[in-house]
N, C-alpha and C positions, 0 to 999 in steps of 0.2 A: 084293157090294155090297148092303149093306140097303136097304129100303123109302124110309126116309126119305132116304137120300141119294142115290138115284134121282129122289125128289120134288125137292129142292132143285137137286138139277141141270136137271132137266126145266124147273124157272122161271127158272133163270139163259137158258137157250136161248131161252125165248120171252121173254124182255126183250128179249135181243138182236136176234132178229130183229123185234119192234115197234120197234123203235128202225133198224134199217136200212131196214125198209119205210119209215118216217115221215120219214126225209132223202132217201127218195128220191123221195117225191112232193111233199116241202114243198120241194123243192130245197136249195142251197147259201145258208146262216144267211146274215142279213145282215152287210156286214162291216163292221167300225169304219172310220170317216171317219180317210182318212192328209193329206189336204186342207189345204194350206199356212193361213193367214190371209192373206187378201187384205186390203193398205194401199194406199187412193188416195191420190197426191200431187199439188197443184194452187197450183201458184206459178207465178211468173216467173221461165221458163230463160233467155229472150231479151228484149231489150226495154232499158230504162236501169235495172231494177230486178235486172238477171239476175246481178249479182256475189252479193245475196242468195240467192235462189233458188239457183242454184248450189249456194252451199255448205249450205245445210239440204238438197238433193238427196244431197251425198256425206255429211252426218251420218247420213242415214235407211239411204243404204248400206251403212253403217260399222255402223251398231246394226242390223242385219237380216243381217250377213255369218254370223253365224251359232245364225244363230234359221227356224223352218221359217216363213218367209215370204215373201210374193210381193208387191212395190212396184212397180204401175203408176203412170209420172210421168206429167200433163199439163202443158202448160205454157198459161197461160193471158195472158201476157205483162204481169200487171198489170193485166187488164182484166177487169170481172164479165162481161161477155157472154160473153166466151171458157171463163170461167172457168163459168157455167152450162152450156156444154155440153160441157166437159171434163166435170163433174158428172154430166148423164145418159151421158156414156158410161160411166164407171165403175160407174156404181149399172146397167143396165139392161143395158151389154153385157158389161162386167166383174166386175161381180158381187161387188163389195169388201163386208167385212165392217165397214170404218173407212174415214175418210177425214182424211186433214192437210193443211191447206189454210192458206194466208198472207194470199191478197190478203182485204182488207173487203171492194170491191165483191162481190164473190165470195159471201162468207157473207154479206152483205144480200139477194143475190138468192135462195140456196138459204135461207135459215132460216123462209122459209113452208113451201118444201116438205118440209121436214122435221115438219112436226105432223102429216100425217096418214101420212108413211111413212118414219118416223126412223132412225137411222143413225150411230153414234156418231163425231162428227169434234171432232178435234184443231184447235185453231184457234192459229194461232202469232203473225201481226200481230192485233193487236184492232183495231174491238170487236165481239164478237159484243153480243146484245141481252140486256138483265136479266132472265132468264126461269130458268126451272125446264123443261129443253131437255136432248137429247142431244148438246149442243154444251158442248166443256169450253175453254176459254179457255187453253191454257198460258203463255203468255207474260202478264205482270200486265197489268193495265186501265192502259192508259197516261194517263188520269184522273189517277191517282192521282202522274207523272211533270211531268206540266200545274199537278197544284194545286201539287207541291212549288216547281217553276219560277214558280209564280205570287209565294207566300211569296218566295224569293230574291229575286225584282226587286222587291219591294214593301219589303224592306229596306237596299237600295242605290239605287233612284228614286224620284223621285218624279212623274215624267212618262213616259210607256211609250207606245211604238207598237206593235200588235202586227199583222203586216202577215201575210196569210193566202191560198190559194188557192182559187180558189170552191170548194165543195163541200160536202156535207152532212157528211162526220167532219172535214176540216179547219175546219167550223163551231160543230161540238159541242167540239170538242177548246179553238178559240179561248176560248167560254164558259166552261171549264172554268179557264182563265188568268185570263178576267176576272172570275170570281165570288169569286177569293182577293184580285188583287190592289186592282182599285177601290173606293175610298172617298171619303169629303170631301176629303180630303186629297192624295189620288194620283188624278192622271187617266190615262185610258185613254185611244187613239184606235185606231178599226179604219180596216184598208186591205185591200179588197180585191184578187188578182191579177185580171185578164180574160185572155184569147189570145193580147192585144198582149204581141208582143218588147218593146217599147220603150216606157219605163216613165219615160222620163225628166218630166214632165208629173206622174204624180203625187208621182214624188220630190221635185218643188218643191215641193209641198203637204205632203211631208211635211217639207220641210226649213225652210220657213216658219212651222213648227209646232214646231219645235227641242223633238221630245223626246228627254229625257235618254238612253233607251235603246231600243233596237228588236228583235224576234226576227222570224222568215221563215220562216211553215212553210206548203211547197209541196215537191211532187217536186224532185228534186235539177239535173235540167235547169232548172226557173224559178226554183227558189232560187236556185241560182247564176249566173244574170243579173242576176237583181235584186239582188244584192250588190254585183256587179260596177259594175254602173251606180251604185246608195249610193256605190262608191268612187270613180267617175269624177267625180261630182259632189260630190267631197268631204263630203259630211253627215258632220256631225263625232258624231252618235250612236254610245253605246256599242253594239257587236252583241252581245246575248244569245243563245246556241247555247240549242238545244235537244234533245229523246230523238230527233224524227224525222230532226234535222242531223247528231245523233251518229253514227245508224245507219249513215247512206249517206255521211258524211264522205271520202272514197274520192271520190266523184263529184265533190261538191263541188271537191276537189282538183285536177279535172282542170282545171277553169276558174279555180279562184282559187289563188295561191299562199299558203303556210302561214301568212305573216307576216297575214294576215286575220284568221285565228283565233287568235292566240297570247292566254293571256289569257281566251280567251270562257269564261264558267261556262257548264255545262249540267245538268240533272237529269236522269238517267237509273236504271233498274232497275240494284239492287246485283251487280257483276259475283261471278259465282258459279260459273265454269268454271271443272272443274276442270283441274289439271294433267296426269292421265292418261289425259284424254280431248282436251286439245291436243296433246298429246306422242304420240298415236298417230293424231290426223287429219295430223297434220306429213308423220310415218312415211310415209302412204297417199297424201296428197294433196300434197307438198309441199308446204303453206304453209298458214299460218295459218288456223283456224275463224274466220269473219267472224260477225257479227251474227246472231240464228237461229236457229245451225247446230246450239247444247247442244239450243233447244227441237226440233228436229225431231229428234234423236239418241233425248233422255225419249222425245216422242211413240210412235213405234216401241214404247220399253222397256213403258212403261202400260200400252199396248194389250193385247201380247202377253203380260204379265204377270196384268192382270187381265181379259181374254177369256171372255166367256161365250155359248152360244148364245142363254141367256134374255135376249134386253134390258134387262127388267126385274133383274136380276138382276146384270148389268155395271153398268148406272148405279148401282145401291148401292154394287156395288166402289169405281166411281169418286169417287162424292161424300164418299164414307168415305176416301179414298185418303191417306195417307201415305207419302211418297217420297224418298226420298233419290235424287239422278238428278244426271247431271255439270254440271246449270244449278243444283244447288241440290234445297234441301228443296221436295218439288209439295205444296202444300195446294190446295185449292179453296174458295173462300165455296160460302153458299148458293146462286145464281146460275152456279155452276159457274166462276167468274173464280177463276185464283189468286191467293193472299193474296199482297201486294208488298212488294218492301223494295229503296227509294228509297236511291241516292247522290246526291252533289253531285260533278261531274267539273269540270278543269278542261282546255284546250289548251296545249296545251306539249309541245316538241320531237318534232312534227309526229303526237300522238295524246292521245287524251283520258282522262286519267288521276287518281283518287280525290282528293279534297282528303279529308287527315285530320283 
C-alpha cells in the first residue's frame, strides 16, 4: 500500500468516527412530523336542526375516510353559547389545525377571537362578516338568495308581507329582501315573530292588510306554526318559499302536509352535487345527502389539499383557490365568501325542484 492511499484511507476513518461521535452526543435527528391534520367540527347533532348537522357530520366522514386526518365533532345544538365553548375546546385542548363550523351564532361569537389568534375555519351556514379574515365562507352568502327572492316577488306582487323571526341575521337577511323589492309602486310590510305560540292576533293584522303574498323566515319549529295558523285562519295570501324553508323543508313537513307547498317558488344556490358523490353517500349512509353535506365533504378536501403550516401562506392558497369539489366549482371573493350561482326552484311532487 503506498503513501497516498494510506492517507486517504486514514481520512475516510476520521470522518467516520467525527460523524458517530457527533450523533452520539447531539442525540437521535429530529424526526419529521407523521401527525394527522386536526379538523374541528361544530354544528348541530341534536337539537330541531340535527337532520343537518348529521349529514354534513357523515360528508366530513366520507371525505376524511381516507385522507391522514383526525375530525373532532362538537355539537353545539344550534346555539352560539355552546357552540363557543365547543370552540375553546378544540383550539386549547384539541389542538385543531382548521375548524368547519355551521351555526352563525357561532361564528359571530368566535370572529373576534380570531384577530388576535387566527385559525382557519370553514364556515358552511353564512354569514360570516365582510373582512379580509381567516374565515372562508363555503357555502354562498345567502344575500345574494334574498335579493334574487326579492326580484321574484317583485315581478308577480305587488303587496308583500315578509313575516321574520327576531333576530339580528333573520334581520339583516329581511333587509336584504326589502332593498330589491320596495318601491312606489310595491309595498312591503314587516312582522315580527316574539315567543308567543300563538300568533293568531297578529295574523289578523296581517290579514286585514291582505297582502298579495307572504314568506316566513324563522327556524322550522315557528315557521311551521305560523303557517299552520295562516292556514287555520284561512289568509288567502300567496306563500312565497324561501333558501332557509327549502333547506329544512323536511321539518316543515312534519307539521304541514305537502299540499301547503305545492306551487311555492323559492330561490336558492344552484344545486351542484354531484352524482358520484350521492351515489356513494347512499352506498355508506343509506339515504340521501341532505342540505350541507357536498359543503362539509369540499371543506375536509380544501383543507387538506391546501394545508400549510405557514398561516400566512395557507391563506394565499386559499384566496387563490380554484376548485372543482362535488358542490361545484369553490371560488372565493375578496372577502373570502364564495362566488354564487342562484336558481329559481319550484314545490312539486313533495321536493323542490329547478324551474328551467
Amino acid at each position: 500500500m503506498n503513501q497516498s492511499t494510506k492517507l486517504i484511507i486514514s481520512v475516510i476513518i476520521a470522518v467516520v468516527v467525527v460523524a458517530i461521535g457527533y450523533s452520539v452526543f447531539k442525540g437521535p435527528s429530529e424526526p419529521i412530523s407523521t401527525e394527522p391534520i386536526k379538523i374541528g367540527f361544530i354544528g348541530p347533532l341534536t337539537g330541531e336542526n340535527a337532520a343537518i348537522g348529521k349529514g354534513i357530520k357523515n360528508a366530513i366522514s366520507l371525505s376524511a375516510k381516507d385522507k391522514d386526518v383526525q375530525i373532532i365533532y362538537e355539537d353545539d345544538k344550534f346555539k352560539g353559547k355552546l357552540g363557543v365553548t365547543a370552540y375553546h375546546k378544540l383550539r386549547n385542548v384539541d389542538k385543531v389545525d382548521a375548524i368547519i363550523n355551521t351555526t352563525p351564532a357561532t361564528l359571530n361569537a368566535i370572529t373576534p377571537l380570531l384577530k388576535d389568534d387566527p385559525i382557519v375555519v370553514m364556515q358552511i351556514a353564512q354569514p360570516k362578516s365582510s373582512a379580509d379574515d381567516t374565515i372562508f365562507q363555503i357555502m354562498p352568502n345567502g344575500v345574494a338568495v334574498y335579493t334574487e327572492l326579492g326580484k321574484i316577488a317583485k315581478e308577480k306582487y305587488q303587496s308583500f308581507a315578509f313575516i321574520y323571526q327576531n333576530g339580528a341575521t333573520f334581520e339583516k337577511t329581511k333587509n336584504h329582501f326589502k332593498s330589491v323589492y320596495e318601491d312606489q309602486s310595491h309595498l312591503i310590510k314587516e312582522y315580527r315573530l316574539d315567543k308567543s305560540k300563538d300568533y293568531r292576533t297578529l295574523i289578523a293584522k296581517i290579514k286585514s292588510n291582505k297582502p298579495a303574498a307572504y314568506t316566513v323566515l324563522a327556524t322550522p319549529s315557528v315557521g311551521s306554526q305560523f303557517i299552520k295558523q295562516m292556514r287555520e285562519q284561512q289568509v288567502k295570501s300567496d306563500l312565497v318559499c324561501n333558501g332557509d324553508m327549502e333547506a329544512t323543508i323536511s321539518q316543515y313537513l312534519k307539521v304541514l302536509p305537502e299540499e301547503t307547498f305545492n306551487g311555492c317558488i323559492s330561490a336558492m344556490f344552484a344545486d351542484r352535487m354531484s352524482e358520484s358523490f350521492k351515489s356513494d353517500y347512499k352506498d355508506t349512509f343509506g339515504n340521501e345527502p341532505g342540505f350541507g353535506a357536498d359543503y362539509g365533504f369540499d371543506g375536509v378536501e380544501i383543507i387538506t389539499n391546501t394545508y400549510d403550516s405557514d398561516m400566512s401562506a395557507w391563506i394565499r392558497s386559499l384566496k387563490n383557490l380554484d376548485f372543482d369539489g362535488v358542490s361545484g366549482k369553490v371560488k372565493f371573493d375578496d372577502e373570502g365568501i364564495r362566488i354564487p350561482e342562484i336558481a329559481t326552484h319550484i314545490f312539486k311532487n313533495g321536493e323542490f325542484t329547478k324551474i328551467e
